[in-house]
N, C-alpha and C positions, 0 to 999 in steps of 0.2 A: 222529662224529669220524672223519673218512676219515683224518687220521694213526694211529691207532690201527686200523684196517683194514687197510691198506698193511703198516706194519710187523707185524700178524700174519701177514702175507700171505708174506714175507721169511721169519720164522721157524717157515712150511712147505717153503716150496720151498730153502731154503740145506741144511735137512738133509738132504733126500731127493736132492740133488743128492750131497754129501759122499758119503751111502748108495750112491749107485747108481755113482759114480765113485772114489770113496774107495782100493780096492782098486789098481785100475788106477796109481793117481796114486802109494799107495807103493811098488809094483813098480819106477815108473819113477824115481820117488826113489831109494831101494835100488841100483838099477839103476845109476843117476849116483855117488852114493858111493863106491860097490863098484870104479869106473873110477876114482875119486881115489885109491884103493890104500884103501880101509876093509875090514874084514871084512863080509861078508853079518851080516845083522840088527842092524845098528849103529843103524837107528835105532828098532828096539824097545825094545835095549838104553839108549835113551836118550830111550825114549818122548815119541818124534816119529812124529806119527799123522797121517793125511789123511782117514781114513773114519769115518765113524760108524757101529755099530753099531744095531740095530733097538732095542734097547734106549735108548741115548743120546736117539734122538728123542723121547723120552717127554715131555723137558724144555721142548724149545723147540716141541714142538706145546700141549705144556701152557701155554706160554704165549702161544700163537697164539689158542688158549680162551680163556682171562681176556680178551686184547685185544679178540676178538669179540666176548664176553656184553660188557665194558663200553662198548664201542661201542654194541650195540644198544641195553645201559638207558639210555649217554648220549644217545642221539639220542630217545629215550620219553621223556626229563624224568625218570628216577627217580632222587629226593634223593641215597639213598646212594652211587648210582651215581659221584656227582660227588666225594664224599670220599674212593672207593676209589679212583677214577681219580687222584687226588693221589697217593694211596700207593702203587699201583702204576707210574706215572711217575717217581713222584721214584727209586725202586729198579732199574725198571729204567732210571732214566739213570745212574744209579752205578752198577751192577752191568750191565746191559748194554753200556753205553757200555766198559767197561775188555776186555770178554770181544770185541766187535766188533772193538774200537782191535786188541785180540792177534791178530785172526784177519787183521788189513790188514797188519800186521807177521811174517807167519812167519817170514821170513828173518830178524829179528834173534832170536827168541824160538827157532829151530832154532839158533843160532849160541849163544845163550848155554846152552842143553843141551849143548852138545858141548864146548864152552870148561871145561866142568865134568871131563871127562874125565881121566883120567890118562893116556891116550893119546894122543900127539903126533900122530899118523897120524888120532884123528879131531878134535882142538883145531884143523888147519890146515885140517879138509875146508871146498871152497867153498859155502856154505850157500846162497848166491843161486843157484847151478846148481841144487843140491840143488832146493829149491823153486819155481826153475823146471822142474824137469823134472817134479815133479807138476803143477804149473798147467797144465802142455801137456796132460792127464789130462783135464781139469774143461771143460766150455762155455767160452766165450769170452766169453761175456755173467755168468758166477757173479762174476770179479772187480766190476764195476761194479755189480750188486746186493747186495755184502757191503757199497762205499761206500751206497749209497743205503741200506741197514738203518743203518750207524752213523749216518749223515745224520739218517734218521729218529728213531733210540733217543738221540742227543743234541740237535737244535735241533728236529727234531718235536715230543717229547716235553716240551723246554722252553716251546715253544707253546702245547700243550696245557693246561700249569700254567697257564702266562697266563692264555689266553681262558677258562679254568674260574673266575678270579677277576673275572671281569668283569661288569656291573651287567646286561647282559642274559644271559648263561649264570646267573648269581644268578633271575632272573625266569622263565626256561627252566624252571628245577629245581623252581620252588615246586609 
């Protein structure tokens, strides 16, 4: 199952990029804020993040694992393999699919953290700046690979279901 390949493939490389550029990306966040007249640390204070920690990747390499082992036992024919790939699709098209959609949306998801505030000064800061000014941070090619993973973790993934219901993937698995 080369969509399950691909998109394990996405959730190695998106965190080690967040990892390796992360830091740089809320400096310059911070950086843009702090010039709309915000306090420094406004957006810790409002846990608005761009990096990952070494820890964090624990998650999405772990599930960079499961897409691999089930890829290899789906392409070996083995039975269970075809059940788990169910379960594990259907979840992570609902629980990936909503955590990708948020990561294609920062700017509305920093806009509604701030809007929460009680401060006027950061309810008006421009969050599109804001969040451009970490993108400037990250590759130029990480935007268009965050689309190509949701791409993948929502009509990939629905794919997948498909063709796994189907009278030859049924004759595959026996």
């Amino acid at each position: 199952m080369i969509v399950l390949v691909l998109l394990g493939l996405t959730f190695c490389v998106i965190p080690v990029v967040a990892h390796r550029f992360g830091e740089a990306a809320e400096r310059a966040a911070e950086t843009e804020a702090i010039a709309q007249g915000a306090r420094g640390g406004v957006l810790a204070e409002h846990r608005v993040r761009f990096k990952e920690s070494a820890a964090e990747m624990a998650i999405p390499f772990g599930i960079a694992a499961v897409l691999f082992a089930l890829a290899a036992c789906d392409a070996a024919g083995v039975g269970a393999a075809r059940v788990l790939t169910w379960i594990v699709a259907a979840v992570l098209l609902v629980i990936g699919g909503f955590v990708t959609s948020g990561q294609l949306r920062a700017a509305q998801w920093t806009a509604a953290a701030f809007r929460r505030s009680s401060d006027p000064v950061v309810r008006g800061l421009d969050t599109e700046a804001i969040v451009s000014a970490a993108a400037r941070e990250f590759p130029a090619w990480l935007r268009p690979l965050q689309v190509v993973r949701f791409l993948l973790t929502t009509v990939g993934l629905l794919v997948v279901i498909v063709a796994l219901i189907t009278p030859s993937a049924a004759a595959h698995f026996r």
